[in-house]
C-alpha positions as CSV (number, residue, x, y, z in Angstrom):
1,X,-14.5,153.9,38.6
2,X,-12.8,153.1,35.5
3,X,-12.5,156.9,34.3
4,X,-10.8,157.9,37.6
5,X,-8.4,154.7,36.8
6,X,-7.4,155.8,33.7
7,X,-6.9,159.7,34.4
8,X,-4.8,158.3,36.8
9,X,-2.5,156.2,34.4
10,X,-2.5,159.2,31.7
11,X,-1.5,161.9,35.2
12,X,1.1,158.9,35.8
13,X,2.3,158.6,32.7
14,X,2.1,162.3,31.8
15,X,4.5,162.7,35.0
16,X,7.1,160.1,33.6
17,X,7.3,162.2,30.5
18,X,8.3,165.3,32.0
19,X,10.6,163.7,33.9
20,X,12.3,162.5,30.8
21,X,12.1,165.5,29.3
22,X,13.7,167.1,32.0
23,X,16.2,164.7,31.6
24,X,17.3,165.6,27.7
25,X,17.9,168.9,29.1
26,X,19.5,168.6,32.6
27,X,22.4,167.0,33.9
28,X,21.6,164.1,36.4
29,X,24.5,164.8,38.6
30,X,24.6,168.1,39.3
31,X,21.0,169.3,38.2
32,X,22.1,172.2,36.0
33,X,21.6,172.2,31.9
34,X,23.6,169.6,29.9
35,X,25.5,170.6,26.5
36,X,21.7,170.7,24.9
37,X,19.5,172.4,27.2
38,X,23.0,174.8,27.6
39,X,22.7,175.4,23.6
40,X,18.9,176.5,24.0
41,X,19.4,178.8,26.2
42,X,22.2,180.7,24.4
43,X,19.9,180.2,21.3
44,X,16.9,182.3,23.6
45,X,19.6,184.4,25.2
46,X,21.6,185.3,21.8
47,X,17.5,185.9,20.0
48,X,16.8,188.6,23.2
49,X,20.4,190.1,22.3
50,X,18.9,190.9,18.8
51,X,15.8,192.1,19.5
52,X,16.8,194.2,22.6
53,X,20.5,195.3,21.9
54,X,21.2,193.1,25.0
55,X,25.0,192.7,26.2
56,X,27.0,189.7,28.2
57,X,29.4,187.7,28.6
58,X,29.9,183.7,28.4
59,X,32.2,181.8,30.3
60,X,33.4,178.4,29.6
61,X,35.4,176.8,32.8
62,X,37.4,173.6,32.7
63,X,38.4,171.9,36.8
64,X,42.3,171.7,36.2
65,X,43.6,168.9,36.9
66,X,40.1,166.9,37.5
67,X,41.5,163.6,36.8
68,X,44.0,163.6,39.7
69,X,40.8,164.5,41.9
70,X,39.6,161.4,40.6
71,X,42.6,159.3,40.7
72,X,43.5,159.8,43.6
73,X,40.4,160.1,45.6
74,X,38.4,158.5,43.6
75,X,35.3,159.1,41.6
76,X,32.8,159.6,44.5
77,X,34.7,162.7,45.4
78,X,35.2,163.7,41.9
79,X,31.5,163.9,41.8
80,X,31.1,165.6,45.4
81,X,33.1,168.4,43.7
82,X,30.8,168.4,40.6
83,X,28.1,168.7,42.7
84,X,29.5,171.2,45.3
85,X,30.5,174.1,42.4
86,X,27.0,173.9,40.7
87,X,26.0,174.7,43.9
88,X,28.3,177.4,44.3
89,X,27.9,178.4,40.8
90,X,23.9,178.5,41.3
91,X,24.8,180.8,44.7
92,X,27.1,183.3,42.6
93,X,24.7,184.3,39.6
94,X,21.7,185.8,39.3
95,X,18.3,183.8,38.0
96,X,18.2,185.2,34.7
97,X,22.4,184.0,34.1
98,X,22.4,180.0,32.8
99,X,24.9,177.3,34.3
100,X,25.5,174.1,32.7
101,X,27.6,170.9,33.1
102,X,28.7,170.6,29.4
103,X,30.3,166.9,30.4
104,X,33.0,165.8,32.5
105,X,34.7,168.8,34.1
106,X,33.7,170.9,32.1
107,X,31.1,174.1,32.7
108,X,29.5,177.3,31.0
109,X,28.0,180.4,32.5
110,X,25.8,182.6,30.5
111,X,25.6,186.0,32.2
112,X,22.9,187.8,30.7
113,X,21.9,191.2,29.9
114,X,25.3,192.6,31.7
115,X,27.7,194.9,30.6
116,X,31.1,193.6,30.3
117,X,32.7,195.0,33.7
118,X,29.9,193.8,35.7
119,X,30.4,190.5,33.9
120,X,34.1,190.4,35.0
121,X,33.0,190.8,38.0
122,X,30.7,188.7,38.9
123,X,33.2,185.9,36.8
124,X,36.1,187.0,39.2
125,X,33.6,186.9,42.4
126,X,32.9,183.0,40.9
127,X,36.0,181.9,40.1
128,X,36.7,182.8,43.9
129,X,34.2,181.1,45.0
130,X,35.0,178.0,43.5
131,X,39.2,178.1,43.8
132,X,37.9,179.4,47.6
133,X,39.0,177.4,50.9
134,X,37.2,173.5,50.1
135,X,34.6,172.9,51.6
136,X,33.5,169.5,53.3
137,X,37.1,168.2,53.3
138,X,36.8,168.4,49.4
139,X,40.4,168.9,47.5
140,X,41.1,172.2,46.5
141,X,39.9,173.0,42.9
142,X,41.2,175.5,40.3
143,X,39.8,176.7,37.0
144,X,40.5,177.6,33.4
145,X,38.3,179.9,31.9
146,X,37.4,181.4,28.7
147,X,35.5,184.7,29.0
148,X,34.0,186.1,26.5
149,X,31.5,189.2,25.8
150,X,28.5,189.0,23.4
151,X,26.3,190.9,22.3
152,X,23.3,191.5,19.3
153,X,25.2,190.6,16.4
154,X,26.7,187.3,18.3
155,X,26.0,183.6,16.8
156,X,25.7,180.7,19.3
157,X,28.4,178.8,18.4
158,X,30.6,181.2,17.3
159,X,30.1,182.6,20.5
160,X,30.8,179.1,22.4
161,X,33.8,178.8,20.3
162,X,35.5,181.8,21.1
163,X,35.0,181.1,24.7
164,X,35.7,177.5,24.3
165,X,39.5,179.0,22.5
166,X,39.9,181.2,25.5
167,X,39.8,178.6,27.8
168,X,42.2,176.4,26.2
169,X,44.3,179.3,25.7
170,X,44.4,180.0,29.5
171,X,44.3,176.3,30.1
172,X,48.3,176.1,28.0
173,X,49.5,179.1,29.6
174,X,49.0,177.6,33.3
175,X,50.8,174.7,31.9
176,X,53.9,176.2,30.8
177,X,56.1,175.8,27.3
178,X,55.6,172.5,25.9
C-alpha cells in the first residue's frame, strides 16, 4: 500500500515538472516557443544547416500598431489576436518550420530546410493569412517583417539580428519620414 502511494506522489510530481518545463520553453498565451525555447531551436536548426548544407529563411514579425488594439479594445482582445495568429501561423507552416511569441507583439518563424523562393512564399502566403479578412469580429491586423535567408555558415544571433534589422527597417518605412 505504501509503495503504490509513493509511485504515485513521484508520477505526480514527475508530471508537475514537465509541466514547468514546458513552461521555460512555451508561451502560456498562445502555446508556441517563447524567446528561449525560440533560441534552441535556431541553435538545432542552424547545427542541421552545418552538417547537412541545409537552407531557410527566418522571419521576425512585429503586429503594427498593437497598442491601439489594446487601447482601444482592450487587453482581452489584444490577446484574442495573440492567440488567433499563432493559430493561423501554426495552419500556414509545415511541422518541421518553428513559431514563437518572442514577447508582446512580437513573432519569429523559422522555415526550415527551404530554399529561398519557397520561403518567400510560404512568408507571403502567411503574411496573408494574418493581414486576411478578421476573423471572429477581431480588428484588422498588419505586419512588419524581417526576412531573412540562412544557411550552413549562419550563426544564431547574427541570424536573429539581421532579421530583427529587417523588420525595423520595414517597420520605419511604413511609418513615413520622421
Amino acid at each position: 500500500m505504501y509503495a503504490a502511494q509513493v509511485e504515485q506522489q513521484i508520477a505526480s510530481q514527475n508530471e508537475r515538472i514537465e509541466y514547468l518545463q514546458s513552461l521555460s520553453y512555451t508561451d502560456e498565451l498562445t502555446g508556441l516557443f517563447n524567446r528561449r525555447g525560440f533560441a534552441e531551436q535556431v541553435k538545432r536548426t542552424l547545427a542541421a544547416a552545418r552538417r547537412f548544407g541545409h537552407t531557410g529563411v527566418l522571419v521576425y514579425c512585429d503586429l503594427d500598431n498593437f497598442k491601439e488594439i489594446n487601447d482601444s479594445h482592450g487587453h482581452c482582445v489584444g490577446d484574442k489576436v495573440l492567440r488567433r495568429i499563432a493559430e493561423v501561423a501554426r495552419h500556414s507552416l509545415r511541422e518541421i518550420d518553428t513559431i514563437a511569441r518572442l514577447g508582446g507583439d512580437e513573432f519569429a518563424m523559422l522555415i526550415a530546410q527551404t530554399k529561398w523562393a519557397e520561403g518567400m512564399k510560404r512568408v507571403k502566403s502567411l503574411q496573408w493569412a494574418i493581414e486576411g479578412v478578421p476573423s471572429d469580429g477581431l480588428p484588422e491586423v498588419k505586419v512588419s517583417l524581417g526576412i531573412e535567408p540562412y544557411g550552413p555558415n549562419d550563426t544564431p544571433e547574427y541570424l536573429v539580428r539581421r532579421a530583427y534589422m529587417a523588420m525595423y527597417y520595414v517597420k520605419r518605412r511604413k511609418k513615413g519620414p520622421m
